[in-house]
LOTI-596644 format. One line per 3 residues: their letters; for each residue x, y, z of N, C-alpha, C. Coordinates in Angstrom, 3 decimals, decimal comma, m for minus. Layout:
N
a) X:Y:Z:X:Y:Z:X:Y:Z | ...;
***
This chain:
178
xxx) 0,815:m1,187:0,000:0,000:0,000:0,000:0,867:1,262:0,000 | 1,896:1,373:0,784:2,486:2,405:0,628:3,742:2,735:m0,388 | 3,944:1,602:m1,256:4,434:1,658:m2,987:3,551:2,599:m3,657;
xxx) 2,531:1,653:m3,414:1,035:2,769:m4,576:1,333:4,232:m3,763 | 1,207:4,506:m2,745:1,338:6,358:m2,558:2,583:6,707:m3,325 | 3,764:5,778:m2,588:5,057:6,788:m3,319:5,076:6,760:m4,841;
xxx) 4,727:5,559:m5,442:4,921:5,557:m7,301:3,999:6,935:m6,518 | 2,311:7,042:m6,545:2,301:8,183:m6,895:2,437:9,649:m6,731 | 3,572:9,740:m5,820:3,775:10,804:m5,454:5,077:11,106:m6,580;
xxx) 6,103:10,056:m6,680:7,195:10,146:m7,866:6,103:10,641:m9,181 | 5,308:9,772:m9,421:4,506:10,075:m10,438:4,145:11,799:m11,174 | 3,728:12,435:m9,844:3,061:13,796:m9,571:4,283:14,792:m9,825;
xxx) 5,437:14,727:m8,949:6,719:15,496:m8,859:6,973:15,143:m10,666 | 7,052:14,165:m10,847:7,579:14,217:m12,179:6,830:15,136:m13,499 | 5,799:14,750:m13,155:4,567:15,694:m14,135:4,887:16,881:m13,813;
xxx) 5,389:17,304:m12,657:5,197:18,698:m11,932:6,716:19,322:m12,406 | 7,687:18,617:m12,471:8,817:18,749:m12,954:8,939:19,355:m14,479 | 8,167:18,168:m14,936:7,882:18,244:m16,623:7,399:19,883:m17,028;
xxx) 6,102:20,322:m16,552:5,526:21,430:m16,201:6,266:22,512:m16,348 | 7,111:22,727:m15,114:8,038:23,839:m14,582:8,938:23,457:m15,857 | 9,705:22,458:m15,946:10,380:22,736:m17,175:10,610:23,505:m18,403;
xxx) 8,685:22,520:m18,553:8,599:23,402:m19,625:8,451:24,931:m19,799 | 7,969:25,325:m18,759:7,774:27,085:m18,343:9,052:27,845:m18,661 | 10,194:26,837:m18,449:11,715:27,402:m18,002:12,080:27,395:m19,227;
xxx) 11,633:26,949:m19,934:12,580:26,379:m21,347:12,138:27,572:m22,221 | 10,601:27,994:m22,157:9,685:28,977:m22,783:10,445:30,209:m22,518 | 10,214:30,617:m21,310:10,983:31,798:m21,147:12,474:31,906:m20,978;
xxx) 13,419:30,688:m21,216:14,817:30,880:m21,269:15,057:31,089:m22,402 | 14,041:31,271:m24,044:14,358:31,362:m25,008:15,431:32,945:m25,532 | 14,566:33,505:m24,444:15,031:34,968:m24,958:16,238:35,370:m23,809;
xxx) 16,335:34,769:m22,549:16,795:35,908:m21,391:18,085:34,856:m20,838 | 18,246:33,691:m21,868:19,548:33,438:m21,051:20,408:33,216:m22,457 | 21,612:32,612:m22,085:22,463:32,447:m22,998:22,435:31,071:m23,615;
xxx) 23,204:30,555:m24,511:23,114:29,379:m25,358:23,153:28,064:m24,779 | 24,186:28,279:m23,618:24,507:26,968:m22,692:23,528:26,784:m22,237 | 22,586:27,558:m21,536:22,032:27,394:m20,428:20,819:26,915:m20,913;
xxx) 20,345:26,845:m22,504:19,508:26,721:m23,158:19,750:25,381:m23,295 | 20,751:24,713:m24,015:20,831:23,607:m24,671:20,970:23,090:m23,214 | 21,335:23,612:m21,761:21,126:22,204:m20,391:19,311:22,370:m20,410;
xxx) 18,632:23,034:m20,167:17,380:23,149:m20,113:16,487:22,099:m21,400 | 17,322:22,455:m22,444:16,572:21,193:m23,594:16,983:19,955:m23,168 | 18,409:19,523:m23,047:18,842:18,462:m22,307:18,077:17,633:m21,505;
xxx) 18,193:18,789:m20,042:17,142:18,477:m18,910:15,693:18,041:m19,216 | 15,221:18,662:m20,092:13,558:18,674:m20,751:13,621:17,612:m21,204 | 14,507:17,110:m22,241:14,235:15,873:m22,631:13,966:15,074:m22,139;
xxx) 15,414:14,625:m21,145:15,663:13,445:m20,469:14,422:13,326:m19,569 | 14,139:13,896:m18,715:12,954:13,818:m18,034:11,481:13,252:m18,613 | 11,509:14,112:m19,504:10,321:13,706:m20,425:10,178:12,018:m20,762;
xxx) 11,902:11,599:m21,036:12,282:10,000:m21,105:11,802:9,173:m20,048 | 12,233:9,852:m18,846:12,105:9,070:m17,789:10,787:8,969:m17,207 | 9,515:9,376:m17,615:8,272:9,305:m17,633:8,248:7,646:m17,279;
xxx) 7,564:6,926:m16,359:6,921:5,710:m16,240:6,299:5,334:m17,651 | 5,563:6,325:m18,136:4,614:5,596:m19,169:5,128:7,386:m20,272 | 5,925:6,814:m21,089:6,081:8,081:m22,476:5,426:7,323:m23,194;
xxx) 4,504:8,306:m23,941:3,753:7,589:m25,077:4,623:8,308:m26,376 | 4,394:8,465:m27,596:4,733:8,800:m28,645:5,206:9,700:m28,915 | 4,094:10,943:m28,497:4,423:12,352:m28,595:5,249:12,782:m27,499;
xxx) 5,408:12,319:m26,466:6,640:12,391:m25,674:7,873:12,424:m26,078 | 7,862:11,074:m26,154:9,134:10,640:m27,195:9,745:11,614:m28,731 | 8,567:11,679:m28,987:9,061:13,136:m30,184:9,178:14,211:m29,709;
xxx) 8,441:14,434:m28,510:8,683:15,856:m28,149:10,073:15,781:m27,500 | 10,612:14,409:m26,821:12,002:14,629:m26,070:12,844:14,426:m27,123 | 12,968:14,151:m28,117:13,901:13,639:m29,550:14,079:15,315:m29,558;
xxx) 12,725:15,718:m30,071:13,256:17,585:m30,621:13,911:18,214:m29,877 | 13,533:18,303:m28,506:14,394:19,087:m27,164:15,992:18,149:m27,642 | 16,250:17,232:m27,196:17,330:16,621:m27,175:18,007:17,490:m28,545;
xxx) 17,531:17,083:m29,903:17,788:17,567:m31,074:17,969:19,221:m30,984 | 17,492:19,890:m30,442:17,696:21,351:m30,576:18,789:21,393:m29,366 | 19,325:20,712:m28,377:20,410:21,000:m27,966:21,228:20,691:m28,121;
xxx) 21,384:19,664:m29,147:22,615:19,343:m30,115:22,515:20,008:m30,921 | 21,769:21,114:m31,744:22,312:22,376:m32,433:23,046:23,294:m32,116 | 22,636:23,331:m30,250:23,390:24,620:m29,718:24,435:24,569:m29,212;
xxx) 24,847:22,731:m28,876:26,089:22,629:m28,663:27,062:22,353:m29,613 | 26,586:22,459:m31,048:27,839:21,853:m31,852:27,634:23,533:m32,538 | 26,098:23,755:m33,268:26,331:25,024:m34,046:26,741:26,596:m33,479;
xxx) 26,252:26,672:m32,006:27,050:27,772:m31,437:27,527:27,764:m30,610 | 27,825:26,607:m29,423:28,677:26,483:m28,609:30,133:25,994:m29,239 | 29,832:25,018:m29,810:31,097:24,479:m30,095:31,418:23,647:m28,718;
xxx) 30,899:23,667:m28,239:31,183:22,663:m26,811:31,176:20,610:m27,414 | 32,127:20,340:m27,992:31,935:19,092:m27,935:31,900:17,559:m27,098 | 32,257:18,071:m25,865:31,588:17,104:m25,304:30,301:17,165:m24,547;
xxx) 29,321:18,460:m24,920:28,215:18,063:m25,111:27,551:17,554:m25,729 | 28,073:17,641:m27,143:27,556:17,186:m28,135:27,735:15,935:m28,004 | 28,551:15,391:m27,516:29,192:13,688:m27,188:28,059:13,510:m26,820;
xxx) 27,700:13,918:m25,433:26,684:13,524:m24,259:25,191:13,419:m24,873 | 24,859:14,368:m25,778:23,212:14,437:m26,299:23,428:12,965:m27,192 | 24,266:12,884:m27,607:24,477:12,027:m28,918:24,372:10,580:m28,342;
xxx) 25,202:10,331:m27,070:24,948:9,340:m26,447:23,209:9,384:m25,964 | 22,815:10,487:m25,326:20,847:10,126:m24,944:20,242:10,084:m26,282 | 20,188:10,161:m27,633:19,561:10,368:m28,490:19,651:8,511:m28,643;
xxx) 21,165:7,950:m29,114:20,996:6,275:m29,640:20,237:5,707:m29,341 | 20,155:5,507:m27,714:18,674:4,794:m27,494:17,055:5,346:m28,351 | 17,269:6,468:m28,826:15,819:6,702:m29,068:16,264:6,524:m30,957;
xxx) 17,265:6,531:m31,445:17,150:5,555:m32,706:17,262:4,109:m32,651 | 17,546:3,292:m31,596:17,260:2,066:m31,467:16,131:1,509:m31,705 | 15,067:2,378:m30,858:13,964:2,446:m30,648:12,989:2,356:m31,446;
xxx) 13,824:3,303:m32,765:12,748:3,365:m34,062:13,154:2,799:m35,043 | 13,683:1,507:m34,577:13,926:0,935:m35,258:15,654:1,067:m36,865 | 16,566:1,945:m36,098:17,269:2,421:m36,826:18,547:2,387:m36,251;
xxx) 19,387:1,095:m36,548:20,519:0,680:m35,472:21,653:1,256:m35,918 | 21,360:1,481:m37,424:22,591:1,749:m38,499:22,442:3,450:m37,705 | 21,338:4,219:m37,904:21,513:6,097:m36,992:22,263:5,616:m35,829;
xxx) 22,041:4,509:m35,014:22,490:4,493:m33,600:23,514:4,043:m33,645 | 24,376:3,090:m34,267:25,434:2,769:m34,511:26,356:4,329:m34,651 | 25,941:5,207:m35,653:26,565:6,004:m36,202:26,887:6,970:m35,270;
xxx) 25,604:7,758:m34,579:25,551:8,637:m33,167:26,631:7,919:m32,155 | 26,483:6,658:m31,647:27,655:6,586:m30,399:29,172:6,254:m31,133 | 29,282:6,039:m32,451:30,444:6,103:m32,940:30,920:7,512:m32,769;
xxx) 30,337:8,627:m33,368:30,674:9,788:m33,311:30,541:10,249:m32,029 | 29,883:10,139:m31,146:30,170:10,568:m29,375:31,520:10,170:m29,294 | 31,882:8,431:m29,058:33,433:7,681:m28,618:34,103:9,070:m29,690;
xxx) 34,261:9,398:m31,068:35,416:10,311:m31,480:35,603:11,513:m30,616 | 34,400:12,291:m30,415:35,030:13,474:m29,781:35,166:13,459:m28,365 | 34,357:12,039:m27,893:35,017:12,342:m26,580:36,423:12,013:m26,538;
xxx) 36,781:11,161:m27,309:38,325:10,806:m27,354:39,243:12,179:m27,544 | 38,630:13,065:m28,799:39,181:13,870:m29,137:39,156:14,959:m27,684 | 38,220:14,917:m26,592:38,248:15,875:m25,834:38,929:15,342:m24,163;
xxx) 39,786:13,900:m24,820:40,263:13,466:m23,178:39,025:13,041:m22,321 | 37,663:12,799:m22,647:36,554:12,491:m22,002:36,878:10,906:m21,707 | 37,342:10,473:m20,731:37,368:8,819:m20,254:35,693:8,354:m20,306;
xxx) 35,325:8,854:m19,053:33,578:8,563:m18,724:33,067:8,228:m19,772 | 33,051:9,378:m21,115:32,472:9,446:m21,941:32,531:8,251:m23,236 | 33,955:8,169:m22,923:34,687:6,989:m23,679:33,989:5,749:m23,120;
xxx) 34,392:5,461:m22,294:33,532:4,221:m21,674:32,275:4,222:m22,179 | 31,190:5,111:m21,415:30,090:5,040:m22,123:29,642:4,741:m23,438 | 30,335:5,341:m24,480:30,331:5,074:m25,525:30,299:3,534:m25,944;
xxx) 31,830:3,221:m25,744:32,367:1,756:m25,958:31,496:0,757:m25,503 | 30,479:1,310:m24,027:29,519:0,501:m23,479:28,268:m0,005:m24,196 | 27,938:1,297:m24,722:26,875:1,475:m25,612:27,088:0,773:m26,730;
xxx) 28,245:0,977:m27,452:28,785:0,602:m28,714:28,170:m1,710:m28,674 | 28,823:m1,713:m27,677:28,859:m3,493:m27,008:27,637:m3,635:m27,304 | 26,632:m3,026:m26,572:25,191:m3,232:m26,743:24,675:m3,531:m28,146;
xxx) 25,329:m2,583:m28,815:24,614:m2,622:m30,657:25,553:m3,767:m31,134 | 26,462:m3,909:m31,035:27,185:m5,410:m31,456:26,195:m6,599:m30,809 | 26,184:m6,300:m29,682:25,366:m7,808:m29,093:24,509:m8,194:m30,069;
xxx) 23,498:m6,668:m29,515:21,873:m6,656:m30,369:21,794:m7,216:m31,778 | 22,822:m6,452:m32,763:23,394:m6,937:m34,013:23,968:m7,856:m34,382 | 24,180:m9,237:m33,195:24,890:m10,237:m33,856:26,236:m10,238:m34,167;
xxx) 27,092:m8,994:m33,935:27,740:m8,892:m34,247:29,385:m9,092:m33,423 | 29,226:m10,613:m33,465:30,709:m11,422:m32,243:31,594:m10,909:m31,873 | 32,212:m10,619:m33,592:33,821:m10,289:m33,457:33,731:m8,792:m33,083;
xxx) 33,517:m7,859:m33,358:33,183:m6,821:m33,551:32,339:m6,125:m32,122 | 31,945:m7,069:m31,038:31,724:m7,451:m29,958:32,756:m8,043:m29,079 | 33,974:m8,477:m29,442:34,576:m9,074:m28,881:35,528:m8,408:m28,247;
xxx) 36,330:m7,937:m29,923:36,994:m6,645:m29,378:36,462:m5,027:m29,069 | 35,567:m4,939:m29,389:35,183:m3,328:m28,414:34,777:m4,168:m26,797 | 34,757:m5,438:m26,625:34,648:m5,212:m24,926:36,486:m5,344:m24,467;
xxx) 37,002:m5,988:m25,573:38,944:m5,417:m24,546:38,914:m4,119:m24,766 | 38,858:m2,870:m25,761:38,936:m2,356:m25,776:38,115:m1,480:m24,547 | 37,105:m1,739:m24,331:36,064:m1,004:m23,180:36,793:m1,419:m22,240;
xxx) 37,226:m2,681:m21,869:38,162:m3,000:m20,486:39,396:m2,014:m20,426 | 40,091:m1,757:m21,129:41,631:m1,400:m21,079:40,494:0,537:m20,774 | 39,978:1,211:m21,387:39,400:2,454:m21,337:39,132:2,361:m19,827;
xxx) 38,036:1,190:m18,718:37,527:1,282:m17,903:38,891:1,019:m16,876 | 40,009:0,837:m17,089:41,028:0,138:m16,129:41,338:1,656:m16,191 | 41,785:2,641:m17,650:42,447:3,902:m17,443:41,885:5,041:m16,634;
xxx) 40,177:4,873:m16,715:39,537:5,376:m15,913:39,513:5,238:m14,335 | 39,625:4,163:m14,216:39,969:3,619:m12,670:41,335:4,557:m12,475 | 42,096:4,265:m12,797:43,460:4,367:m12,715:43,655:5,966:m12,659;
xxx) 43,011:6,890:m13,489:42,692:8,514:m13,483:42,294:8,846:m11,849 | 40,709:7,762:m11,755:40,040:8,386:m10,225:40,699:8,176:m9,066 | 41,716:7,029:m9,322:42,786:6,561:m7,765:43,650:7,810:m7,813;
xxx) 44,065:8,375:m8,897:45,099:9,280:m8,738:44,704:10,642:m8,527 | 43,948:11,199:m8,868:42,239:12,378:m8,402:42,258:11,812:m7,093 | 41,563:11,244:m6,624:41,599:10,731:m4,919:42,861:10,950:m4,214;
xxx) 44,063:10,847:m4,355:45,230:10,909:m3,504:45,570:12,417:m3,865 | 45,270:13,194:m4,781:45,284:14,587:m4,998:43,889:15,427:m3,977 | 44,559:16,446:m2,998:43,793:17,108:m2,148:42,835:17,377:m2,321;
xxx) 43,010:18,171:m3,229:41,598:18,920:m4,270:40,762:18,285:m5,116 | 41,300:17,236:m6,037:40,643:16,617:m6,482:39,520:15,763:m5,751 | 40,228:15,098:m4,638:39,253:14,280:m3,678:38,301:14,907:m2,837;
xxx) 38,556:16,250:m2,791:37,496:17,507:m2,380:36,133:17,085:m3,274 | 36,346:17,015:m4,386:35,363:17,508:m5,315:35,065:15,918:m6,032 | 35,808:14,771:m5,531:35,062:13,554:m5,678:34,248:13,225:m4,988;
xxx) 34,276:13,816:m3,469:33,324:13,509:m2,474:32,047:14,231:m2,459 | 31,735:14,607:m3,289:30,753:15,181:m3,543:29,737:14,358:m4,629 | 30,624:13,417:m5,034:29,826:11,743:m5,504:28,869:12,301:m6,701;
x) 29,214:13,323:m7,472:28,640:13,768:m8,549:28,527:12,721:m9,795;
***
């Protein structure tokens, strides 16, 4: 009995989330700057994803948000490892529609620039993602080696956060478990 209250209280906050979002997104068109736009489409999306029950127009409506903040991070930010990051939330939603060859292509191009931007996390993720569409696809060899390759990325990553941790500052700002 008290599952059924909390789903629906998660339920409510989330709608209520969605809401305010969207309010924020409306009026951040004009009064903030580009970044702050493409985290707000970001944010809008993903949320919209994480709906218990997205029906269709959800899903298109979080594709466009997602999609218009990968305009603002590649066409006027130039920020590319945002563009990594949208590119990685978008694959799942070409999986989805049935389009493995778009999704294949999107987390290929995330793994380049995060590589190109020193992004480990991002790298991983990628390579993680990447495994998934090999599985899904049948595809062994090609599966075989992107998981050494994802191992040797996830060991360098380890190996980055031990050395961040024994650094003062750094371990300041790991403990904060972001």
């Amino acid at each position: 009995m008290q599952i059924g209250w909390l789903w629906l209280c998660v339920c409510i906050a989330v709608s209520q989330g969605r809401e305010l979002l969207s309010d924020l997104i409306s009026s951040a068109e004009s009064l903030t700057g580009y970044a702050e736009r493409a985290v707000a489409h970001i944010a809008g999306g993903l949320l919209q994803l994480s709906a218990a029950e997205t029906s269709a127009d959800e899903t298109s409506e979080a594709k466009n948000r997602l999609s218009k903040a990968l305009k603002l991070a590649h066409g006027r930010l130039q920020n590319y490892q945002m563009v990594s990051q949208v590119l990685l939330f978008m694959a799942p939603l070409q999986m989805n529609s049935a389009d493995t060859q778009g999704a294949l292509s999107m987390v290929s191009s995330s793994f380049t620039l995060a590589k190109g931007a020193g992004d480990l996390q991002a790298q991983a993720a990628g390579l993680s993602m990447l495994q998934q569409l090999y599985q899904h696809g049948k595809q062994a060899e090609k599966a075989a080696q992107n998981a050494n390759y994802l191992a040797r990325k996830r060991e360098e990553l380890s190996v980055r956060i031990q050395e961040a941790e024994a650094n003062g500052q750094h371990a300041q700002v790991l403990s904060w478990d972001l």
